[in-house]
PDB file of N, CA, C and O in Angstrom:
ATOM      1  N   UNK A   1     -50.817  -4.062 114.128  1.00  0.00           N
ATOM      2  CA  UNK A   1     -51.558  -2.855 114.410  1.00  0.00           C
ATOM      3  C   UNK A   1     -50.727  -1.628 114.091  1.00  0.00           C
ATOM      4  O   UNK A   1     -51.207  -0.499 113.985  1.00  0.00           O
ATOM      5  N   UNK A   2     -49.373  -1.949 113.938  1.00  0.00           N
ATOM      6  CA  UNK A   2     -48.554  -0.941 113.425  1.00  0.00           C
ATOM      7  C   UNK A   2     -49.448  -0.426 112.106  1.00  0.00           C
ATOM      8  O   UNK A   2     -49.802   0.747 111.990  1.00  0.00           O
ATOM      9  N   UNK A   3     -49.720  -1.324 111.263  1.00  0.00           N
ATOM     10  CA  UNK A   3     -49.899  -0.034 110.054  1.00  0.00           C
ATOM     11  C   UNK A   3     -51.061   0.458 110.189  1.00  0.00           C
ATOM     12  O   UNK A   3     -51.470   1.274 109.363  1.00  0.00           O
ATOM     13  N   UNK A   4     -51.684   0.139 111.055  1.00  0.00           N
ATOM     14  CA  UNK A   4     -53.421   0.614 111.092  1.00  0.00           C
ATOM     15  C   UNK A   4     -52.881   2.540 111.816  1.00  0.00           C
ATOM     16  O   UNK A   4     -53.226   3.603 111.299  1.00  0.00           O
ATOM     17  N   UNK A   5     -52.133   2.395 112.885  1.00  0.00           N
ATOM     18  CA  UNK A   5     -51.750   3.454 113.668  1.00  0.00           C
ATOM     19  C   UNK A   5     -51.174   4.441 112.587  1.00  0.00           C
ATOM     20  O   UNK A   5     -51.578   5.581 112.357  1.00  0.00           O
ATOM     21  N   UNK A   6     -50.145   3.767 111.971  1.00  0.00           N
ATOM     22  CA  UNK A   6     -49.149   4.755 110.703  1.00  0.00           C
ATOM     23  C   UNK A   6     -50.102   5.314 109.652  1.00  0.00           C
ATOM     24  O   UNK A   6     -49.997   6.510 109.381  1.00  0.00           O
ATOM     25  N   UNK A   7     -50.943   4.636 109.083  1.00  0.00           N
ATOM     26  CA  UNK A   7     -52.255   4.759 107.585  1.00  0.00           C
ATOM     27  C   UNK A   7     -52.974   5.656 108.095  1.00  0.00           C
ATOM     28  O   UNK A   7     -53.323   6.553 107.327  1.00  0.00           O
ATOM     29  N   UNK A   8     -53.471   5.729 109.642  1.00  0.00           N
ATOM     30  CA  UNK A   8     -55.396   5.958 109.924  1.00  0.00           C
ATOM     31  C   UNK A   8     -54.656   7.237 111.548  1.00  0.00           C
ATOM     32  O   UNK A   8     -55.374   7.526 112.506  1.00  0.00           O
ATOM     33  N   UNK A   9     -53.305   7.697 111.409  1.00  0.00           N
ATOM     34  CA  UNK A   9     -53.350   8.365 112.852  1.00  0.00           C
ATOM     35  C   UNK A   9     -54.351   8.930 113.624  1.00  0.00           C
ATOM     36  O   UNK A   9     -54.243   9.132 114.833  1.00  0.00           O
ATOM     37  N   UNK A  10     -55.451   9.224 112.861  1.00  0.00           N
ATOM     38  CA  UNK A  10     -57.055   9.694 113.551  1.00  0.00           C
ATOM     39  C   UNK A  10     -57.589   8.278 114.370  1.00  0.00           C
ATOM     40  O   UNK A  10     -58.429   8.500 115.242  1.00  0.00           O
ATOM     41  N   UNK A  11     -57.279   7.186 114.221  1.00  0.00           N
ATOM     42  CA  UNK A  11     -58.280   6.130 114.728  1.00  0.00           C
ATOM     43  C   UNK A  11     -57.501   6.054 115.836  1.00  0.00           C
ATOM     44  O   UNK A  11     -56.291   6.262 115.753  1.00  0.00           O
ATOM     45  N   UNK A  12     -58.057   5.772 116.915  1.00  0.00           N
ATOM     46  CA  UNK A  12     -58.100   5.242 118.337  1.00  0.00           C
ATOM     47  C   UNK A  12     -57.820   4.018 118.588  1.00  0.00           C
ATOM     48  O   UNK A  12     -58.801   3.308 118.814  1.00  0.00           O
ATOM     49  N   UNK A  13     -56.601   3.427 118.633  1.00  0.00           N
ATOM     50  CA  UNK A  13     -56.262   2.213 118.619  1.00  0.00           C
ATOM     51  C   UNK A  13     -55.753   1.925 120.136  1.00  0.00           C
ATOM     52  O   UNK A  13     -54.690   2.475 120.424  1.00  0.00           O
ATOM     53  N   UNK A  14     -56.390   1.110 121.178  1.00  0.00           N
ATOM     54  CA  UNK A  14     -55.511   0.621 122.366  1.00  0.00           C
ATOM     55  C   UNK A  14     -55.413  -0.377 122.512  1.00  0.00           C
ATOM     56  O   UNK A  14     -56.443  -1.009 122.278  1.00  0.00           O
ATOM     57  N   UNK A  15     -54.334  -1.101 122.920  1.00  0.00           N
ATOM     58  CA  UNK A  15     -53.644  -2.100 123.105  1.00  0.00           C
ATOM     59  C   UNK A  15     -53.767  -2.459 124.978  1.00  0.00           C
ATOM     60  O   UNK A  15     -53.311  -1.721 125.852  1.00  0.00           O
ATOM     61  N   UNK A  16     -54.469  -3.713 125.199  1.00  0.00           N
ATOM     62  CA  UNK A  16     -54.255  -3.974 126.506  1.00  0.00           C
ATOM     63  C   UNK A  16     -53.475  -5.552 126.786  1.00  0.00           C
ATOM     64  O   UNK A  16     -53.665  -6.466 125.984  1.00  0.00           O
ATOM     65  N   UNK A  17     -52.985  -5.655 127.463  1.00  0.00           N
ATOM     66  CA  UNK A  17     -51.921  -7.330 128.131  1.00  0.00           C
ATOM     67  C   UNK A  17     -53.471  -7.190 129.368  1.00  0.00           C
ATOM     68  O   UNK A  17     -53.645  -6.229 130.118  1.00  0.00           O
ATOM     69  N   UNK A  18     -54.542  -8.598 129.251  1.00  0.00           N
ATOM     70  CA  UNK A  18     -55.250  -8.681 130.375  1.00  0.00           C
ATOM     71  C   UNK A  18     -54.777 -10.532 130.761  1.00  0.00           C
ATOM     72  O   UNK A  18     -54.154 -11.193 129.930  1.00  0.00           O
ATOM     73  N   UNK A  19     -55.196 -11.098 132.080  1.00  0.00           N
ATOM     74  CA  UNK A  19     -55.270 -11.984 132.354  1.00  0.00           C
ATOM     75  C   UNK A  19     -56.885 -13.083 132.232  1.00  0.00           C
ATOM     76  O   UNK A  19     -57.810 -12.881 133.020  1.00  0.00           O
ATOM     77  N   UNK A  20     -56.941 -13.830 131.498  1.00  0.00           N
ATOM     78  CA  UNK A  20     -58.261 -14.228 131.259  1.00  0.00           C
ATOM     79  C   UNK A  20     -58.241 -15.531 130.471  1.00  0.00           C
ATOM     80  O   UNK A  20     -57.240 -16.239 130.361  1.00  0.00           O
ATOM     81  N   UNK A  21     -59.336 -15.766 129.976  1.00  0.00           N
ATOM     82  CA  UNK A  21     -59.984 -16.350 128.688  1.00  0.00           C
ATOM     83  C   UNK A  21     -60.422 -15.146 127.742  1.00  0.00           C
ATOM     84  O   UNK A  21     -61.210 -14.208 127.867  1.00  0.00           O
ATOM     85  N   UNK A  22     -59.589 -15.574 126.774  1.00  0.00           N
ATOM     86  CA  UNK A  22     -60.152 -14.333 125.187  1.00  0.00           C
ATOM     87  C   UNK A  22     -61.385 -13.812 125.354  1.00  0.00           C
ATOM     88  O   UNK A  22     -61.441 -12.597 125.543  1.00  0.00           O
ATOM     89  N   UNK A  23     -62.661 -14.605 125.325  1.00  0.00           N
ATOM     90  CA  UNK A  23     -64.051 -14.817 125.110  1.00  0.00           C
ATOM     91  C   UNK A  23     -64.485 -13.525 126.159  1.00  0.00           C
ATOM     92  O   UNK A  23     -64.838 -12.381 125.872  1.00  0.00           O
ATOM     93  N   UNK A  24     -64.265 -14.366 127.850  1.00  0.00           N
ATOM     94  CA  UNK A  24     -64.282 -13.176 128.500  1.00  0.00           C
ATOM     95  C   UNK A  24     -63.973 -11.876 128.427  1.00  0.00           C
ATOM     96  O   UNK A  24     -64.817 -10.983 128.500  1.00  0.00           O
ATOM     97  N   UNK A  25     -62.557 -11.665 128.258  1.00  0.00           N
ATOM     98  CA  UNK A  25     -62.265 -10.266 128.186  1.00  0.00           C
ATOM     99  C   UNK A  25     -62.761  -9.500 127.463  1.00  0.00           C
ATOM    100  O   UNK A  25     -63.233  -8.373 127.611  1.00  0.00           O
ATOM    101  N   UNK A  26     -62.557 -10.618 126.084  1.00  0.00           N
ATOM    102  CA  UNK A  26     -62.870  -9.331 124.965  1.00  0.00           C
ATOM    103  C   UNK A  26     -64.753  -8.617 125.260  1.00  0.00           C
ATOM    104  O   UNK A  26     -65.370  -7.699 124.720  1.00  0.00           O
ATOM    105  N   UNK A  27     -65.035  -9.391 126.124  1.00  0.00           N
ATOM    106  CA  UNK A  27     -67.118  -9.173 126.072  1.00  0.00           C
ATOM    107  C   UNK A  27     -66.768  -8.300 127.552  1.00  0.00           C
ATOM    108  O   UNK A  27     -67.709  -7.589 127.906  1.00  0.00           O
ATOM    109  N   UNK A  28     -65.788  -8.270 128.276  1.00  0.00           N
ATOM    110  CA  UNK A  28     -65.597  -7.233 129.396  1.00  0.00           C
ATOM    111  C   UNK A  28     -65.220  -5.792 128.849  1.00  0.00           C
ATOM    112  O   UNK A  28     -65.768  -4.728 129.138  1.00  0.00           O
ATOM    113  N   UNK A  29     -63.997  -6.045 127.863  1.00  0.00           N
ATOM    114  CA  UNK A  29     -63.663  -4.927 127.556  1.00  0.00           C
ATOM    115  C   UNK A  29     -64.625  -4.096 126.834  1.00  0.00           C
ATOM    116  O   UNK A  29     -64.869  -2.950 127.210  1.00  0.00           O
ATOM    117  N   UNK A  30     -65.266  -4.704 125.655  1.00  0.00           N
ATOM    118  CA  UNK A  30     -66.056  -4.165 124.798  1.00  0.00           C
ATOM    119  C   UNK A  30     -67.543  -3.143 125.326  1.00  0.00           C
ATOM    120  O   UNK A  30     -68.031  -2.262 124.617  1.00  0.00           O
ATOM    121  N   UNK A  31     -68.037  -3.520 126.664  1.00  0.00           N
ATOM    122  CA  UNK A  31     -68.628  -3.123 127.174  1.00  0.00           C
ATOM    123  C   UNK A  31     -68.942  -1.256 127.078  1.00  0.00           C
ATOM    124  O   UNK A  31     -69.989  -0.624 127.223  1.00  0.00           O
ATOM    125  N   UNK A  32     -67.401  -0.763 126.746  1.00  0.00           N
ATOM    126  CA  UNK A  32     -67.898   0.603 126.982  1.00  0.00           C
ATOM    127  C   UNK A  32     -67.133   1.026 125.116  1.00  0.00           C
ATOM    128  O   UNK A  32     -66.796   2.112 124.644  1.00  0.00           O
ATOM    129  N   UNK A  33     -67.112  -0.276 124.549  1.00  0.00           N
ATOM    130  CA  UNK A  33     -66.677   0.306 123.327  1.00  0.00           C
ATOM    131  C   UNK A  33     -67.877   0.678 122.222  1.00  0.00           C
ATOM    132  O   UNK A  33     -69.019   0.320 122.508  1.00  0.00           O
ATOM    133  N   UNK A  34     -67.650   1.367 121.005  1.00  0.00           N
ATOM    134  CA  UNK A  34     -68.027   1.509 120.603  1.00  0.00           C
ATOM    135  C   UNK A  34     -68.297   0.819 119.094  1.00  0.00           C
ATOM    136  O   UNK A  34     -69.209   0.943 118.277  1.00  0.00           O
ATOM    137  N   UNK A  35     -66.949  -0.037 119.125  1.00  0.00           N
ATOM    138  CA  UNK A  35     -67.139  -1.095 117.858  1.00  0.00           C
ATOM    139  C   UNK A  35     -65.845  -2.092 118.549  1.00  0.00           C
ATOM    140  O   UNK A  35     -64.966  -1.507 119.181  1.00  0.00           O
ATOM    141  N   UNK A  36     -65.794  -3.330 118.422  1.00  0.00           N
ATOM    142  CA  UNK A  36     -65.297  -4.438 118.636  1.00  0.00           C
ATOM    143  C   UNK A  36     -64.285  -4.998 116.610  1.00  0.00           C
ATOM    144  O   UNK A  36     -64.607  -5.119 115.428  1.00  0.00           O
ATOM    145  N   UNK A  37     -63.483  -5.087 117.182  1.00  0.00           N
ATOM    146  CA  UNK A  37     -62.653  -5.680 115.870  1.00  0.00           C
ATOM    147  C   UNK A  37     -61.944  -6.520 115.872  1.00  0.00           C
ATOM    148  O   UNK A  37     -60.916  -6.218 116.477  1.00  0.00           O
ATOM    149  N   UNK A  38     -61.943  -7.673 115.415  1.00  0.00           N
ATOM    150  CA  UNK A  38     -61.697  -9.096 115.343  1.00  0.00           C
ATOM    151  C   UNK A  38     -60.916  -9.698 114.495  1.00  0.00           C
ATOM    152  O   UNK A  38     -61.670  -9.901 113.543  1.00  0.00           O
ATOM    153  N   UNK A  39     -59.863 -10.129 114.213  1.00  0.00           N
ATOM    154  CA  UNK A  39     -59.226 -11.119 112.653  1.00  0.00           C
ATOM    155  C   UNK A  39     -60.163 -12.196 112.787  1.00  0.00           C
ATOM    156  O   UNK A  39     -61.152 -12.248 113.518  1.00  0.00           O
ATOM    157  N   UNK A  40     -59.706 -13.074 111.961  1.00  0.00           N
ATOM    158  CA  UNK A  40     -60.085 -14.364 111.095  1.00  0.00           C
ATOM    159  C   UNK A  40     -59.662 -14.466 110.663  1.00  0.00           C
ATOM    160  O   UNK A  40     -59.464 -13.651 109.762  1.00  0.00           O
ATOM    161  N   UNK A  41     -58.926 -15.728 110.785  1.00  0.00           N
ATOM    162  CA  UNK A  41     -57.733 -16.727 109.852  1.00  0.00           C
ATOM    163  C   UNK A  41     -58.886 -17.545 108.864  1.00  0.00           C
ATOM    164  O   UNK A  41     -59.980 -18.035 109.145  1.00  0.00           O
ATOM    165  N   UNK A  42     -58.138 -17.457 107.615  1.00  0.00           N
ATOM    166  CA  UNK A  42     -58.864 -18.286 106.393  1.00  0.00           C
ATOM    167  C   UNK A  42     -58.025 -19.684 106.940  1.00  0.00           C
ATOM    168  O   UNK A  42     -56.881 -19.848 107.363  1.00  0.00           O
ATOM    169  N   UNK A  43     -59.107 -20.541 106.727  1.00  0.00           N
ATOM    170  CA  UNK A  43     -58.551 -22.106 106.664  1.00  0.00           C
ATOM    171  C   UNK A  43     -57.839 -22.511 105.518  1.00  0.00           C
ATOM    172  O   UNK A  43     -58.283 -21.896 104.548  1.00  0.00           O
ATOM    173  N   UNK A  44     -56.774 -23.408 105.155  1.00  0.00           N
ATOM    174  CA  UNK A  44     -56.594 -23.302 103.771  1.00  0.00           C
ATOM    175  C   UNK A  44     -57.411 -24.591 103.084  1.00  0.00           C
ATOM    176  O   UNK A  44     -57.300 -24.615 101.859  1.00  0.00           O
ATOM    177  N   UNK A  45     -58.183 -25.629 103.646  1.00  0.00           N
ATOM    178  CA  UNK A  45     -59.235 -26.334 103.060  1.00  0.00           C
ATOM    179  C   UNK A  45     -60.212 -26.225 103.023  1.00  0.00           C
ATOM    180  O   UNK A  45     -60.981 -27.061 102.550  1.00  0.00           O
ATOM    181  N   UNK A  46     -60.642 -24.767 103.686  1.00  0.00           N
ATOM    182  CA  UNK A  46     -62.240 -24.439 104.416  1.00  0.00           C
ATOM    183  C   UNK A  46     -62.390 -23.817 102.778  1.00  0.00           C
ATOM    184  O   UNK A  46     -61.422 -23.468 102.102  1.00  0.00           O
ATOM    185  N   UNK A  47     -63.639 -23.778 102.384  1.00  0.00           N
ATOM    186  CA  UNK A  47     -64.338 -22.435 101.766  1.00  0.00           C
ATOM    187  C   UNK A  47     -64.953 -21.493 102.412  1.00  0.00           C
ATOM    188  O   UNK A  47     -65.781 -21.661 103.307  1.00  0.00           O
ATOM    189  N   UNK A  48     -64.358 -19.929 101.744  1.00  0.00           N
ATOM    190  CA  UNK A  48     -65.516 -19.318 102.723  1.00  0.00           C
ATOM    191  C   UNK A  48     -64.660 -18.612 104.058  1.00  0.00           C
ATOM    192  O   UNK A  48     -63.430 -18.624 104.119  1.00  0.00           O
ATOM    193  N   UNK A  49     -65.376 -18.118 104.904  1.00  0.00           N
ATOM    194  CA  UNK A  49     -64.562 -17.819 106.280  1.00  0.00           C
ATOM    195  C   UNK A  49     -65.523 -18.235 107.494  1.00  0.00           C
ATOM    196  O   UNK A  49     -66.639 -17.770 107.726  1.00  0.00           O
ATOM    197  N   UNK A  50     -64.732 -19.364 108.322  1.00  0.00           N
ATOM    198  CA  UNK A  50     -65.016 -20.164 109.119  1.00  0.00           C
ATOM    199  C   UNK A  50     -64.720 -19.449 110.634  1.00  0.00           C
ATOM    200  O   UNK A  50     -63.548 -19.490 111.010  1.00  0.00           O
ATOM    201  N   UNK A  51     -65.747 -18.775 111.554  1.00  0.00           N
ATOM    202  CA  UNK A  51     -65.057 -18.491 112.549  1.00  0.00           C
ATOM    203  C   UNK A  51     -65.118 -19.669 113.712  1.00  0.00           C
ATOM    204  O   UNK A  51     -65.848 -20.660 113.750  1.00  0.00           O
ATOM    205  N   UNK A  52     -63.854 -19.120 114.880  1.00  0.00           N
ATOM    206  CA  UNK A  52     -63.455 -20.253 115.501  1.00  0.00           C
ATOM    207  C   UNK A  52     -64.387 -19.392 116.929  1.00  0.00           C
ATOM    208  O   UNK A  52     -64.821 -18.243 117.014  1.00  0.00           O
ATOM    209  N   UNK A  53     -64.414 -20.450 117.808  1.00  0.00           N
ATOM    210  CA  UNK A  53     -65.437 -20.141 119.343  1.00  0.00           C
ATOM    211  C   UNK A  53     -65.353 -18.658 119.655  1.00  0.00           C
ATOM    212  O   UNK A  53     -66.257 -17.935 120.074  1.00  0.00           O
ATOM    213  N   UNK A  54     -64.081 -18.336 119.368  1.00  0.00           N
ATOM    214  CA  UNK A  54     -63.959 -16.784 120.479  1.00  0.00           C
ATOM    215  C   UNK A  54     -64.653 -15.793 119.345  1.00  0.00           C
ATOM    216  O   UNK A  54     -65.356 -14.971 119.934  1.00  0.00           O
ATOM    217  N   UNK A  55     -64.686 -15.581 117.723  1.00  0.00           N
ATOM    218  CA  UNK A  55     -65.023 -15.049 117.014  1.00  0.00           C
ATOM    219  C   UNK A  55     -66.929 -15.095 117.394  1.00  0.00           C
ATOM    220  O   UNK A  55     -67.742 -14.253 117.777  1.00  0.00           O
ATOM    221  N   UNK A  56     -66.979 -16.293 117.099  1.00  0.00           N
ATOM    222  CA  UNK A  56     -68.901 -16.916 117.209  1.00  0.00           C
ATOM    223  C   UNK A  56     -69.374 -16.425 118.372  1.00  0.00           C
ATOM    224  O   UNK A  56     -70.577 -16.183 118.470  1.00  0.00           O
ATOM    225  N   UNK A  57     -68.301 -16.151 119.679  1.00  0.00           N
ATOM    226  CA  UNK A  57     -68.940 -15.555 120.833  1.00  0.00           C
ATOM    227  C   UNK A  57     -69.053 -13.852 120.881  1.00  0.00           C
ATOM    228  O   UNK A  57     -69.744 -13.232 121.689  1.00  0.00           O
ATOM    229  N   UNK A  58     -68.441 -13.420 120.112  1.00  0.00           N
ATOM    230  CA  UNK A  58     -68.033 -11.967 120.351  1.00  0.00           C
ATOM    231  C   UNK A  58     -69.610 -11.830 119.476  1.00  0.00           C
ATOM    232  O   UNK A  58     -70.630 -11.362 119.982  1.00  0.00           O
ATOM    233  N   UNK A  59     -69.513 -12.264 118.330  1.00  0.00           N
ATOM    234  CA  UNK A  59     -70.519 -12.074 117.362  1.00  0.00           C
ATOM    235  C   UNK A  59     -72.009 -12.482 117.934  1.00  0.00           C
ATOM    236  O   UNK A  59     -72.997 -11.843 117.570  1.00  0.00           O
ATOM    237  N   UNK A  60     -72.104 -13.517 118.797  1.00  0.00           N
ATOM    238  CA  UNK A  60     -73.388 -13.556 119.556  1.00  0.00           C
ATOM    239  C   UNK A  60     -73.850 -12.924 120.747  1.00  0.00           C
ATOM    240  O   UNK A  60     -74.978 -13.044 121.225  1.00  0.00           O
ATOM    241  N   UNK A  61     -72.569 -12.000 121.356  1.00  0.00           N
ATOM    242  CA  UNK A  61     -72.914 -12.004 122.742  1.00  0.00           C
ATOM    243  C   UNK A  61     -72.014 -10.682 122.826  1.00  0.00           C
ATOM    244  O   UNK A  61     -72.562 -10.122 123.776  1.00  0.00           O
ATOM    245  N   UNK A  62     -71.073  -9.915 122.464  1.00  0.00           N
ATOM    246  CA  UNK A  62     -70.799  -8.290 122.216  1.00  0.00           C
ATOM    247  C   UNK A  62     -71.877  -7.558 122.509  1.00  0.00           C
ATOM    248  O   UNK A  62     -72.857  -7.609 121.765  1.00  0.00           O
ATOM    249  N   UNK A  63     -71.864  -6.764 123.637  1.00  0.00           N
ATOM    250  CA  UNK A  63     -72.771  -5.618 123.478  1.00  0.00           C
ATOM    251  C   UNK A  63     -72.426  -4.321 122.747  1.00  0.00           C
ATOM    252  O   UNK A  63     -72.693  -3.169 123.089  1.00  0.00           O
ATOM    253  N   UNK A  64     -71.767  -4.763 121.656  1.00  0.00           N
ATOM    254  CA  UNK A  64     -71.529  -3.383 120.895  1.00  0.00           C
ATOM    255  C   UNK A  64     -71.532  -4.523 119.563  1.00  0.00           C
ATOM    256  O   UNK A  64     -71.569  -5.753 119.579  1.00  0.00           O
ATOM    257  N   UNK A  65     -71.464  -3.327 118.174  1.00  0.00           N
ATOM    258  CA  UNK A  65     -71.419  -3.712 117.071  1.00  0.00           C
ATOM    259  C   UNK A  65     -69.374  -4.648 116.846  1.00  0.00           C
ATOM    260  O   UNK A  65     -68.308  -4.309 117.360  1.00  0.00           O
ATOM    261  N   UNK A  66     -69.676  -5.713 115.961  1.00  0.00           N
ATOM    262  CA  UNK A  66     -68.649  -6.561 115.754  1.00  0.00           C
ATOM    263  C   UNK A  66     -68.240  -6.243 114.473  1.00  0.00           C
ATOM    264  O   UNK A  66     -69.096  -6.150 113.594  1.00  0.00           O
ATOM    265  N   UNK A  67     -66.814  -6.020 114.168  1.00  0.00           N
ATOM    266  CA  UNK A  67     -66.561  -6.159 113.073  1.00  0.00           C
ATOM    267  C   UNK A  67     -65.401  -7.178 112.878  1.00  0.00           C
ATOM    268  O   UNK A  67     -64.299  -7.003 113.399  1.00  0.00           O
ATOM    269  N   UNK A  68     -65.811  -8.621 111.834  1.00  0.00           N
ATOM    270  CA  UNK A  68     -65.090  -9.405 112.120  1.00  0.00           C
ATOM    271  C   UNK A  68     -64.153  -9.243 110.483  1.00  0.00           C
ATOM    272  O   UNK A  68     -64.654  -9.369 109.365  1.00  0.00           O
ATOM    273  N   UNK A  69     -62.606  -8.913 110.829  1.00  0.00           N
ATOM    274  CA  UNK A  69     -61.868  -8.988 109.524  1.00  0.00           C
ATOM    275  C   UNK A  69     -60.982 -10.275 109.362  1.00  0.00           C
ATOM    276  O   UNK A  69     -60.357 -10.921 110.204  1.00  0.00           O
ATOM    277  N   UNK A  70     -61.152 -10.462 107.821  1.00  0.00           N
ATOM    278  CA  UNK A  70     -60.130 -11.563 107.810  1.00  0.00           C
ATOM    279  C   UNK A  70     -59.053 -11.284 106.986  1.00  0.00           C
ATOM    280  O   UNK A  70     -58.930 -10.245 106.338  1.00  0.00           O
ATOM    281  N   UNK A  71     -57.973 -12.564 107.019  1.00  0.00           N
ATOM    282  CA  UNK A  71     -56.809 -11.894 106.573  1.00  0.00           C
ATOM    283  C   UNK A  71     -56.549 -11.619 104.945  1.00  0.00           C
ATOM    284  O   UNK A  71     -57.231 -11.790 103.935  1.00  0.00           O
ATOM    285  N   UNK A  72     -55.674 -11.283 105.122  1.00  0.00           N
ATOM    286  CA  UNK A  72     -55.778 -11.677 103.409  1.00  0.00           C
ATOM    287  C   UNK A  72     -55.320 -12.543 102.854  1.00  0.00           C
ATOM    288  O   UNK A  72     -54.370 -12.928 103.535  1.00  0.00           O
ATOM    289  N   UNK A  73     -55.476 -13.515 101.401  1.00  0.00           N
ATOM    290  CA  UNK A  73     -54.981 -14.294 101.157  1.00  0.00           C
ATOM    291  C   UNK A  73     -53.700 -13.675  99.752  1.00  0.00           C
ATOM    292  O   UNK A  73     -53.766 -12.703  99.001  1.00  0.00           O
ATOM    293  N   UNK A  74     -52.872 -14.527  99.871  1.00  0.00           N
ATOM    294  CA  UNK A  74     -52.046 -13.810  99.092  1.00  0.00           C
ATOM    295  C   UNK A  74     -52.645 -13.618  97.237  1.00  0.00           C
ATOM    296  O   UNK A  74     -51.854 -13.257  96.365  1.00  0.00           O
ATOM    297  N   UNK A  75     -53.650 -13.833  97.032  1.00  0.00           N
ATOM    298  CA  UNK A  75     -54.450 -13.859  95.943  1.00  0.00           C
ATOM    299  C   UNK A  75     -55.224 -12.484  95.886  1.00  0.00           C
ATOM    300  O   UNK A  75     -55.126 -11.602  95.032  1.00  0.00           O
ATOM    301  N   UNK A  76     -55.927 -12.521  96.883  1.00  0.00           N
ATOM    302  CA  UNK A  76     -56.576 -10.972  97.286  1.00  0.00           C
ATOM    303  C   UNK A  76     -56.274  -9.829  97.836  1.00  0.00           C
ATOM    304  O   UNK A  76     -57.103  -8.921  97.774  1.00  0.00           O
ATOM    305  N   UNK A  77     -55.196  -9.655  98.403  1.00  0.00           N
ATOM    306  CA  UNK A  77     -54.329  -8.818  99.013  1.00  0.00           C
ATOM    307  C   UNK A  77     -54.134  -7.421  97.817  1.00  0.00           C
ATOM    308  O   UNK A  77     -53.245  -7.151  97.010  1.00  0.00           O
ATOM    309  N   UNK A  78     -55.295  -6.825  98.146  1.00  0.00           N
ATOM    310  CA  UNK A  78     -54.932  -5.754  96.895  1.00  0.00           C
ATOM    311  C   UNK A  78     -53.408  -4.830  96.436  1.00  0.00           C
ATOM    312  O   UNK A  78     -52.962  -4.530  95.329  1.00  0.00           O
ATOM    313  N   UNK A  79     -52.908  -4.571  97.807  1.00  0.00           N
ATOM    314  CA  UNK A  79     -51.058  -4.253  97.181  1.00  0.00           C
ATOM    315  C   UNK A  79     -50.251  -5.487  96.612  1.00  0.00           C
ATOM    316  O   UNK A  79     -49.053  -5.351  96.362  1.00  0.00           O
ATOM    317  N   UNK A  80     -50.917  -6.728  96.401  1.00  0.00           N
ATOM    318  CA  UNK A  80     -50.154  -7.509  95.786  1.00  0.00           C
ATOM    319  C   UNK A  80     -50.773  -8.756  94.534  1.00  0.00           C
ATOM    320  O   UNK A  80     -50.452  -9.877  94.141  1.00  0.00           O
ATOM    321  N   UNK A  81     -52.163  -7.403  94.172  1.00  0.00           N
ATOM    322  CA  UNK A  81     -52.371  -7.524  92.324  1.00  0.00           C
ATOM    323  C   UNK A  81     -51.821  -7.160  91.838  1.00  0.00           C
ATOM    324  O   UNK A  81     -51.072  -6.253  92.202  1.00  0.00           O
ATOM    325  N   UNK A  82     -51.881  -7.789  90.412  1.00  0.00           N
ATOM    326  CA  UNK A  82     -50.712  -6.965  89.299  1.00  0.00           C
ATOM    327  C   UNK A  82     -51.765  -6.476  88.358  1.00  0.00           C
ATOM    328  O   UNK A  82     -52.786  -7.129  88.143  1.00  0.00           O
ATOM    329  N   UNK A  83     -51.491  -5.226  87.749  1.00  0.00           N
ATOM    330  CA  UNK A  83     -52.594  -4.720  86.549  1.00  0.00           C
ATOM    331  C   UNK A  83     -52.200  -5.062  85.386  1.00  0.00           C
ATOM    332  O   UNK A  83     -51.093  -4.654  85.032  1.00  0.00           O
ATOM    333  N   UNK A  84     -52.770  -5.666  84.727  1.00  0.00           N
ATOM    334  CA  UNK A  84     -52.308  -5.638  83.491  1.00  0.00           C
ATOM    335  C   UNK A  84     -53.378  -4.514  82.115  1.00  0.00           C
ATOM    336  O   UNK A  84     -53.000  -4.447  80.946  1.00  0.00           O
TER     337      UNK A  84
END
């Protein structure tokens, strides 16, 4: 989250340590948010992007809009195309 803070200093980034299950919190916290933001790990045999329980719950059951990102793969990672 460091470079999101350093790139975007306008965005509102907070960081909380809660005691829980993921699933829970994150659908407690989100409650008064205004967008929810998520990773996703690429599988490396999956095609595609496969989310895991806590992703599928935020996305069914968030009362705010979800935005689910995934990572990059070192193929797509746009600072690490080459132009030719």
């Amino acid at each position: 989250m460091g470079a999101v803070t350093g790139d975007y200093p306008e965005a509102y980034v907070e960081r909380k340590v809660v005691a829980g299950t993921a699933h829970q919190m994150l659908l407690k916290e989100a409650a008064g948010a205004d967008l929810l933001v998520v990773g996703a790990q690429r599988r490396h045999a999956a095609i595609g992007l496969q989310l895991g329980r806590v992703n599928h719950a935020m996305l069914h059951h968030a009362p705010c809009p979800v935005a689910v990102v995934p990572e990059w793969s070192d193929c797509a990672h746009p600072e690490q195309q080459e132009v030719t």
